[in-house]
N, C-alpha and C positions, 0 to 999 in steps of 0.2 A: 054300291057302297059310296057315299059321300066321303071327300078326304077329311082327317081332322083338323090339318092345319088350316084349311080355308074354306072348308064346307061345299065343295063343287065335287061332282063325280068323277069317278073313276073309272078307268076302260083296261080291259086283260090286256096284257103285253109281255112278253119274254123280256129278261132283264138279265144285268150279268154280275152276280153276288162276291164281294171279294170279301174274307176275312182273311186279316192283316195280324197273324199270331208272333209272339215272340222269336220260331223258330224258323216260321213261312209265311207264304204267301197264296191261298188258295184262290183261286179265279174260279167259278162255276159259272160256265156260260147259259144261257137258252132257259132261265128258270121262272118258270111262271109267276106272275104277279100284278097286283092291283096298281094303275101309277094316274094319277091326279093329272087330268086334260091341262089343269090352270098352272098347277103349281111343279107337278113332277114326285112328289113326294111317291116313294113307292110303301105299297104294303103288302105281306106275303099271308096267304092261309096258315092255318094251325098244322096241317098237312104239312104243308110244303115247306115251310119251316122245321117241321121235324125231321123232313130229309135232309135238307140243310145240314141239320147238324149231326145228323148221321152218318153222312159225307166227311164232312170237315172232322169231326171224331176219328172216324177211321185213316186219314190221311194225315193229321199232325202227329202222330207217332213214327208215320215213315217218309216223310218228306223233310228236307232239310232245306229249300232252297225255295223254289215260287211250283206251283201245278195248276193245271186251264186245265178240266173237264169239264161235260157236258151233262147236265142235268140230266135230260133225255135219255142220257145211256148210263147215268149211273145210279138213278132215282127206281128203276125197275127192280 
């Protein structure tokens, strides 16, 4: 895949996804993704994105503070 900010390729690399909600703090570590040789820009599958938010759905109702999980073992 070519990046779109700069149009140079992309190479698979695990990355560490944070959404920063009103209530917390989610850290997902170890999540697969596309990230830009030149520039760093990363980008996530449709897949992997959906766990994502499958993830993060299910933990902003019971967490109130910051959580670090792992893709790996929560994406199964």
């Amino acid at each position: 895949m070519k990046c779109i900010e700069c149009g140079h390729d992309t190479i698979n690399k695990n990355r560490t996804y944070v959404a920063n909600l009103e209530n917390c703090v989610i850290i997902i570590k170890n999540v697969p993704a596309m990230v830009c040789e030149h520039c760093n820009e990363v980008y996530y599958s449709d897949e992997v994105f959906g766990q994502i938010e499958k993830i993060v759905y299910k933990l902003e109702s019971v967490i109130n503070d910051i959580a670090v999980i792992d893709y790996t073992n929560s994406a199964a």
